[in-house]
Structure formats: C-alpha cells, structure tokens
N, CA, C and O atoms as CSV, one atom per row, in Angstrom:
chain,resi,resn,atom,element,x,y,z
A,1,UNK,N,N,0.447,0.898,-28.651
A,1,UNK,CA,C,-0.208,-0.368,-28.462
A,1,UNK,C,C,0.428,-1.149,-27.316
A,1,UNK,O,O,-0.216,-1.886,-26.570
A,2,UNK,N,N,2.221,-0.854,-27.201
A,2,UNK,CA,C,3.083,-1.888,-26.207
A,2,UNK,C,C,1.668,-1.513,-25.010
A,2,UNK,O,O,0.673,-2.139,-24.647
A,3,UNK,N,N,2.290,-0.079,-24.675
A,3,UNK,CA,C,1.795,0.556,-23.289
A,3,UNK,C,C,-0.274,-0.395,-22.984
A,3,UNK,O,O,-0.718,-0.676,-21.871
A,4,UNK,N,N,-0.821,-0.569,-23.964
A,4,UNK,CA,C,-2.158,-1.077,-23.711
A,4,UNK,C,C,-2.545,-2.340,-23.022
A,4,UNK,O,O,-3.432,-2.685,-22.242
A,5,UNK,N,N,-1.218,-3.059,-23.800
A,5,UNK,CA,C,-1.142,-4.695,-23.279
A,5,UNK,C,C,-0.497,-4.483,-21.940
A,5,UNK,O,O,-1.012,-4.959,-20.928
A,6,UNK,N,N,0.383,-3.928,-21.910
A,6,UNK,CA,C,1.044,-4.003,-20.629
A,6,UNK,C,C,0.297,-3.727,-19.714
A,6,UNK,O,O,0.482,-4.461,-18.744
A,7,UNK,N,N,-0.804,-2.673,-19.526
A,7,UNK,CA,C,-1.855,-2.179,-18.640
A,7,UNK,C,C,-2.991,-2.988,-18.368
A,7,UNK,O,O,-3.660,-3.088,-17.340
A,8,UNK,N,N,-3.134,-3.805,-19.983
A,8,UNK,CA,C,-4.058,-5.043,-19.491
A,8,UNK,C,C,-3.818,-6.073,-18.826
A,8,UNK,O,O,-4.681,-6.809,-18.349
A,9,UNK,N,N,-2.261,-6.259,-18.707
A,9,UNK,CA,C,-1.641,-7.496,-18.291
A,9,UNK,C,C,-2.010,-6.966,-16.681
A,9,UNK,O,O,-2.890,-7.469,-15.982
A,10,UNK,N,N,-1.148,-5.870,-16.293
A,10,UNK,CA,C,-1.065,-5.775,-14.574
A,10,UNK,C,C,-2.900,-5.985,-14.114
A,10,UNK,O,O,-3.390,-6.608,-13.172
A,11,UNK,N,N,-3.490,-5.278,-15.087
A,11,UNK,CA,C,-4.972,-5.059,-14.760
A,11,UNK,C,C,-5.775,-6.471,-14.157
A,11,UNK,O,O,-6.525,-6.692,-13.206
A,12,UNK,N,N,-5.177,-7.286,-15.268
A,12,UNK,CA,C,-5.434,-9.237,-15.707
A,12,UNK,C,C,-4.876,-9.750,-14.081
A,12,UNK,O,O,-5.649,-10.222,-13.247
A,13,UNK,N,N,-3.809,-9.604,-13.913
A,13,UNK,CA,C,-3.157,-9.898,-12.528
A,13,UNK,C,C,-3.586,-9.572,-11.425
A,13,UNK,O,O,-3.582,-10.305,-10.436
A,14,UNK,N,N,-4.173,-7.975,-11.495
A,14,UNK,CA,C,-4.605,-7.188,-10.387
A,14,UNK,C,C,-6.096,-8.362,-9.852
A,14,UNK,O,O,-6.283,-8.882,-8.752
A,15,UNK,N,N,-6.799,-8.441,-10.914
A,15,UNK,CA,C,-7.990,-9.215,-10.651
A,15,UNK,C,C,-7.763,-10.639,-10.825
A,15,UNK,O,O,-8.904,-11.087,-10.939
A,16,UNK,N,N,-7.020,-11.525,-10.904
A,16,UNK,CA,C,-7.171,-12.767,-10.998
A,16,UNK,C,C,-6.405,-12.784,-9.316
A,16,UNK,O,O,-6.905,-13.608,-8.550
A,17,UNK,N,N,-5.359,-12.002,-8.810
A,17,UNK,CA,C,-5.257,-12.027,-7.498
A,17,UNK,C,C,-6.435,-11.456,-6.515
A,17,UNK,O,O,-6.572,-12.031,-5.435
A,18,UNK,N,N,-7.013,-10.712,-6.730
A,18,UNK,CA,C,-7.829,-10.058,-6.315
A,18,UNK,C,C,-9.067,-11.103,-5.619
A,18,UNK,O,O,-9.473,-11.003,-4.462
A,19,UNK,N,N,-9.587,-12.213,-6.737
A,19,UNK,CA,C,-10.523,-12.994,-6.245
A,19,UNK,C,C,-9.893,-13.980,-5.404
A,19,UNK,O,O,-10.676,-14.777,-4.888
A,20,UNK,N,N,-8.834,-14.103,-5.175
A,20,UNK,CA,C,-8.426,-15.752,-4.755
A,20,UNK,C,C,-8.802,-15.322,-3.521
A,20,UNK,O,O,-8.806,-14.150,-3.145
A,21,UNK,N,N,-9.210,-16.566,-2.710
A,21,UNK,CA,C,-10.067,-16.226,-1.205
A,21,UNK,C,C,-7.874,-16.877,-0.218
A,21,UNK,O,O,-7.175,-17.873,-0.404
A,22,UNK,N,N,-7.706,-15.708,0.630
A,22,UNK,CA,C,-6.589,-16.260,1.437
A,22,UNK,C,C,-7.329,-16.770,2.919
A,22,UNK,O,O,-8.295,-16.365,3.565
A,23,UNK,N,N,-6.187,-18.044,3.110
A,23,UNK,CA,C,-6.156,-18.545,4.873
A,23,UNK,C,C,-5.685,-17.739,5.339
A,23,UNK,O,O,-4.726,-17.172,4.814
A,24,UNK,N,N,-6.304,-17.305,6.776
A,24,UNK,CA,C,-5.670,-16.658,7.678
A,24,UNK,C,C,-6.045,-16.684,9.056
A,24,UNK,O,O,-7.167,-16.362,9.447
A,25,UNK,N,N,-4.906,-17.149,9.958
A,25,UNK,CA,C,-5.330,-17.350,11.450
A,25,UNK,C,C,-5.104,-16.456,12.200
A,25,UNK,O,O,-4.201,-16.654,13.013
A,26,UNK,N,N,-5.706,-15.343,12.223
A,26,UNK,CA,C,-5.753,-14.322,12.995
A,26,UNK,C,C,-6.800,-14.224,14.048
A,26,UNK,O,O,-7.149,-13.272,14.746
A,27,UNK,N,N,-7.128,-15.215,13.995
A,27,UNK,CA,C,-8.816,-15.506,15.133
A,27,UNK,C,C,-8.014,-16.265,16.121
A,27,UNK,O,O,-8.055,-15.769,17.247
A,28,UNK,N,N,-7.249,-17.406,15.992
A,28,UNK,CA,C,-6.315,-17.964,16.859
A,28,UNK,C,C,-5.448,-18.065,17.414
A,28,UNK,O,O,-4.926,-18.907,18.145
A,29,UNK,N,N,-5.103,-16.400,16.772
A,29,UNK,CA,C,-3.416,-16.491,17.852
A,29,UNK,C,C,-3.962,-15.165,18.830
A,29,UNK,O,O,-4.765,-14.249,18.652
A,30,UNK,N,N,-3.100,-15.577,19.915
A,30,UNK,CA,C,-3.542,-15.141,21.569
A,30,UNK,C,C,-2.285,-14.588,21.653
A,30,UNK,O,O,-1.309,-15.237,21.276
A,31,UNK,N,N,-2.202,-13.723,21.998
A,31,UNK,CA,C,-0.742,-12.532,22.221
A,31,UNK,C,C,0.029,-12.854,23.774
A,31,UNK,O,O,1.212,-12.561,23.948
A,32,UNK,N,N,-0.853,-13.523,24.905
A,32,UNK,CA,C,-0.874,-13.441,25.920
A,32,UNK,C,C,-0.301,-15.102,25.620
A,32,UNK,O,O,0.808,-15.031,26.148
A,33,UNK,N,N,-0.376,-16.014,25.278
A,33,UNK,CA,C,0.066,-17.433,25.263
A,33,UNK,C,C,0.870,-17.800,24.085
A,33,UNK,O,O,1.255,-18.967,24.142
A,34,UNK,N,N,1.223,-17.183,23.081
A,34,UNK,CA,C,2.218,-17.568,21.850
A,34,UNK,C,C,3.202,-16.224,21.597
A,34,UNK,O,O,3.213,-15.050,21.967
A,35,UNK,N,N,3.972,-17.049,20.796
A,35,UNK,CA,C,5.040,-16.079,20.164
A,35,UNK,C,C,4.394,-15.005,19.138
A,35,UNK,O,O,3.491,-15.197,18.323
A,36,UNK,N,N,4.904,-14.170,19.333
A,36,UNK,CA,C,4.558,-13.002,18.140
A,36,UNK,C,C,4.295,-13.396,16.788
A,36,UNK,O,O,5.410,-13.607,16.310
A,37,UNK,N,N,3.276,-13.646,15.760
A,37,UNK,CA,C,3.353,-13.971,14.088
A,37,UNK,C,C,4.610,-13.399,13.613
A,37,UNK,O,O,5.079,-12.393,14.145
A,38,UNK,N,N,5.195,-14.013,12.604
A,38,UNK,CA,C,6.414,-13.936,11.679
A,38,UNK,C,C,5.725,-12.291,11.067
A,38,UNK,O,O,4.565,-11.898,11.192
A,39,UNK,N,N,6.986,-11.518,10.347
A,39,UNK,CA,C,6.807,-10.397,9.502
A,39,UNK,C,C,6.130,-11.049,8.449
A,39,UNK,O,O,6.224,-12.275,8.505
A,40,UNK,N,N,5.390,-10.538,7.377
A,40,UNK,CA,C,4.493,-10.518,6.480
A,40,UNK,C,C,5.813,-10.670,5.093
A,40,UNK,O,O,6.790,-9.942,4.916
A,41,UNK,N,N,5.416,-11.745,4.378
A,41,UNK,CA,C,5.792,-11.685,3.145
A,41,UNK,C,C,5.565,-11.475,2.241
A,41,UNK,O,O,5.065,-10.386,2.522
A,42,UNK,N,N,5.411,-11.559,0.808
A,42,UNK,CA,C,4.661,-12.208,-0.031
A,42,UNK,C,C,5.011,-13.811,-0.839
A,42,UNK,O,O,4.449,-14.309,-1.814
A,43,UNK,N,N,5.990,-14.268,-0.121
A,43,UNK,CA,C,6.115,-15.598,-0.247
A,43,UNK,C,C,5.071,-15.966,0.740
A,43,UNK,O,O,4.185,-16.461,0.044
A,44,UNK,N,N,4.664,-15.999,2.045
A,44,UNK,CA,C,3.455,-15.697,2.857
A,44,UNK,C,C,2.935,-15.623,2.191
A,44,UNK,O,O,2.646,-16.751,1.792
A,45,UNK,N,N,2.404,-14.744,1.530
A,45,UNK,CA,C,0.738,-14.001,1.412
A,45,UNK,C,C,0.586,-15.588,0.791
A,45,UNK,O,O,-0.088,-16.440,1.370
A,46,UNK,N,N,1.373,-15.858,-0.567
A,46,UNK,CA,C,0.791,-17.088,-1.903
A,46,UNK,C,C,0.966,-18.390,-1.239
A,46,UNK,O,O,0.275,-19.354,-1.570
A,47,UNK,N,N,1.971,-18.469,-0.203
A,47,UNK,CA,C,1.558,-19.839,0.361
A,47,UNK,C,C,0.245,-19.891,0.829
A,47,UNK,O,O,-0.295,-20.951,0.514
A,48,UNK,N,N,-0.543,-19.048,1.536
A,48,UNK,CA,C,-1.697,-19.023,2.281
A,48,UNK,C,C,-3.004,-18.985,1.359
A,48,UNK,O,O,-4.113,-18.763,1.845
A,49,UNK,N,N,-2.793,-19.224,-0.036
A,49,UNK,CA,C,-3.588,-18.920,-0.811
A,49,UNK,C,C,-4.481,-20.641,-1.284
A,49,UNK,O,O,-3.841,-21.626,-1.653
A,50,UNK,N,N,-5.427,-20.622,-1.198
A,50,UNK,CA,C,-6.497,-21.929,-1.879
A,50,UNK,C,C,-7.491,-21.570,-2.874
A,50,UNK,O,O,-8.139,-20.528,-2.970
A,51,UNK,N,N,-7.498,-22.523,-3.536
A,51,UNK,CA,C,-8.507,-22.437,-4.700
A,51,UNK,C,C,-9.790,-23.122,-4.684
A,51,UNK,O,O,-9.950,-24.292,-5.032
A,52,UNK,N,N,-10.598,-22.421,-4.306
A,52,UNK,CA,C,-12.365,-23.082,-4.924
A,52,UNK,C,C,-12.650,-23.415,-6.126
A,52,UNK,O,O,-11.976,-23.071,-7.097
A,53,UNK,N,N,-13.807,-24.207,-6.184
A,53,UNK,CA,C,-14.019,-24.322,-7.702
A,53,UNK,C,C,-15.196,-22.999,-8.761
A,53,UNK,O,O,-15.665,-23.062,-9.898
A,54,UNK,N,N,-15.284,-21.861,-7.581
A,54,UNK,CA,C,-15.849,-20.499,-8.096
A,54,UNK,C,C,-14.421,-19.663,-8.286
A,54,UNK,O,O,-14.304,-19.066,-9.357
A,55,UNK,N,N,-13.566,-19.592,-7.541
A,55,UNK,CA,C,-12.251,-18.601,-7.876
A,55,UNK,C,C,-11.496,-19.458,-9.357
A,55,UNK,O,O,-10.890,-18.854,-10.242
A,56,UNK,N,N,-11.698,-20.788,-9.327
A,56,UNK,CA,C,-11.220,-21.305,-10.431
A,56,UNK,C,C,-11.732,-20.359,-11.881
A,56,UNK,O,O,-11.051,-19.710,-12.674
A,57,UNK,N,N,-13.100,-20.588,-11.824
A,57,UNK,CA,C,-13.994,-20.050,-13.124
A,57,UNK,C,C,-14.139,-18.467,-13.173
A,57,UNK,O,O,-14.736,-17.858,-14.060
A,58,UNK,N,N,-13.320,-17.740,-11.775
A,58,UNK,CA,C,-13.566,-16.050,-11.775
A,58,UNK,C,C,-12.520,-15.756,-12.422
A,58,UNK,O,O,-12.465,-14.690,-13.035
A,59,UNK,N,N,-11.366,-16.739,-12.414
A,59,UNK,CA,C,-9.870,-16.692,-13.395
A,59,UNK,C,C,-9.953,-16.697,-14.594
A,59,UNK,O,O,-9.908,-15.844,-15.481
A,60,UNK,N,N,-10.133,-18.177,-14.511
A,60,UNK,CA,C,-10.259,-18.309,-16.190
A,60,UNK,C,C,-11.257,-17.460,-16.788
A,60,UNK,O,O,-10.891,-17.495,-17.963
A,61,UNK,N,N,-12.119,-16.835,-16.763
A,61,UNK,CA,C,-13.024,-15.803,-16.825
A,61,UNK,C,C,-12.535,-14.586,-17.362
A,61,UNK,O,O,-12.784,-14.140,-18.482
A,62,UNK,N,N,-11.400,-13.780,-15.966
A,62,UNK,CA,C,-10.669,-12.839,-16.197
A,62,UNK,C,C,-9.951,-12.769,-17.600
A,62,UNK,O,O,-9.791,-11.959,-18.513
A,63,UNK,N,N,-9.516,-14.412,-17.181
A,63,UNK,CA,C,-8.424,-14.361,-18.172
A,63,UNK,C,C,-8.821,-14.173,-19.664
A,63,UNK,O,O,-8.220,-13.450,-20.459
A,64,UNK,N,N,-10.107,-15.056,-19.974
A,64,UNK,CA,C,-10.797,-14.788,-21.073
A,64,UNK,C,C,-10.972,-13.492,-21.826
A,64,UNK,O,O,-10.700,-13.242,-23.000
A,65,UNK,N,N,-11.550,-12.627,-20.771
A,65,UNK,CA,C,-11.807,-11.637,-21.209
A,65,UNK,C,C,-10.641,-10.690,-21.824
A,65,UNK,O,O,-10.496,-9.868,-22.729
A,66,UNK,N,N,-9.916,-11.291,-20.807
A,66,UNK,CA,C,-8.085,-9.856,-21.081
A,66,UNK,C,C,-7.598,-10.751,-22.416
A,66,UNK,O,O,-6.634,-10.244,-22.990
A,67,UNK,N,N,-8.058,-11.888,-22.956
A,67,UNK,CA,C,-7.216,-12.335,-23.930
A,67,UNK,C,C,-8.367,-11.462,-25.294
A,67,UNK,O,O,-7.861,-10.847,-26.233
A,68,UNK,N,N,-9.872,-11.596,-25.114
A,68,UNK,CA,C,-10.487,-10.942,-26.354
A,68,UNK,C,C,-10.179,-9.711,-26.400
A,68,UNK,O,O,-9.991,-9.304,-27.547
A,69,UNK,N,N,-10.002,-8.629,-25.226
A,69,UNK,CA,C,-9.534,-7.674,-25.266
A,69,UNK,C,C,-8.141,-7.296,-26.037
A,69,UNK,O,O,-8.121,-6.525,-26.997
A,70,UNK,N,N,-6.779,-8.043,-25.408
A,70,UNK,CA,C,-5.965,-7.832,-26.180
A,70,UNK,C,C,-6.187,-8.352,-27.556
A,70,UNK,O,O,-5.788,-7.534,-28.384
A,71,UNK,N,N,-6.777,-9.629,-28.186
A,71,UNK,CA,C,-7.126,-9.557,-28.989
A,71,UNK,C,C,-7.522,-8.087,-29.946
A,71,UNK,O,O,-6.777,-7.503,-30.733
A,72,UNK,N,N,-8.747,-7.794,-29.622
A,72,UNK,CA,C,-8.645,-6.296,-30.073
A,72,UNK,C,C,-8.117,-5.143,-30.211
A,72,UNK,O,O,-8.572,-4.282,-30.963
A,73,UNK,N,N,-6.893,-4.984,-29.350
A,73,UNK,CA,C,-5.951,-4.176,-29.350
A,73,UNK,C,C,-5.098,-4.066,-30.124
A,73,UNK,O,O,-4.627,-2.994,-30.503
A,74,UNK,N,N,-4.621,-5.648,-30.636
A,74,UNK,CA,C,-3.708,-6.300,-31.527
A,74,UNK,C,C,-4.272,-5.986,-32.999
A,74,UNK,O,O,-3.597,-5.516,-33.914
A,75,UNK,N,N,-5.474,-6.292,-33.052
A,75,UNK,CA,C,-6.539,-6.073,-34.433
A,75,UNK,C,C,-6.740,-4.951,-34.817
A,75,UNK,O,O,-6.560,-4.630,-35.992
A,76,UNK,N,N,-7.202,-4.036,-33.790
A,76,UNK,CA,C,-6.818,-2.675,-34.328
A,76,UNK,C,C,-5.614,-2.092,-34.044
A,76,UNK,O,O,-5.643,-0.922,-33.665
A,77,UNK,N,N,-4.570,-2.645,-34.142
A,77,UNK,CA,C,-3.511,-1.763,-34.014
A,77,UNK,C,C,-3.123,-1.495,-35.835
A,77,UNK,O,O,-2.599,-0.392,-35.986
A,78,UNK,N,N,-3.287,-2.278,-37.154
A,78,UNK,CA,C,-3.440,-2.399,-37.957
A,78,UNK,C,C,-3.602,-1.052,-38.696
A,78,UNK,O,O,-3.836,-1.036,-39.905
C-alpha cells in the first residue's frame, strides 16, 4: 500500500507542476548586445512561475482527485 501512495504522491506533483504556465524571456535576450543568461536552476525554474485563476482550479482539481484516490487505497487496504 506504502509503495501506492508514494507513486500517487510524485504522480500528484508531476501534474500539479506540470500545469503551472512559466515566465520566460527568451524572445528578448540578443546574444549580440547582452551578457550570456545565468545557468538554469530550479530555484529559477519556481521563481519564474505565476498563477492564473485556471492553473489555480487544474490544482486543486489534481489535488482532489489524488486525495479520493488515496482515499481508496487506504479503504481497501483493509
């Protein structure tokens, strides 16, 4: 049962990151007039991240669902 939740959890994560829409200025930087972009983080990636009020409800959504699910996992583990 551990191993089910745990797979639902990364799964839950995989897609609640998955929808968030990221900023990114890659249309505006000119190679020929600026400094090179910084290496890639993932302190980066989540700063660059904003929330709509559709990625809001694709979350809580996700999340819904991975909670009736584990719900059921929990219920029939019995």
């Amino acid at each position: 049962m551990w191993w089910k939740l745990a797979v639902l959890a990364l799964v839950t994560s995989a897609l609640a990151v998955a929808v968030i829409p990221m900023r990114t200025h890659a249309v505006k930087y000119d190679p020929y007039n600026e400094p090179p972009p910084e290496t890639w983080s993932f302190s980066g990636i989540f700063d660059s991240i904003y929330f709509t009020p559709t990625t809001v409800a694709l979350i809580v959504g996700i999340l819904a669902v991975a909670a009736a699910v584990a719900f059921y996992i929990v219920r029939g583990a019995r």
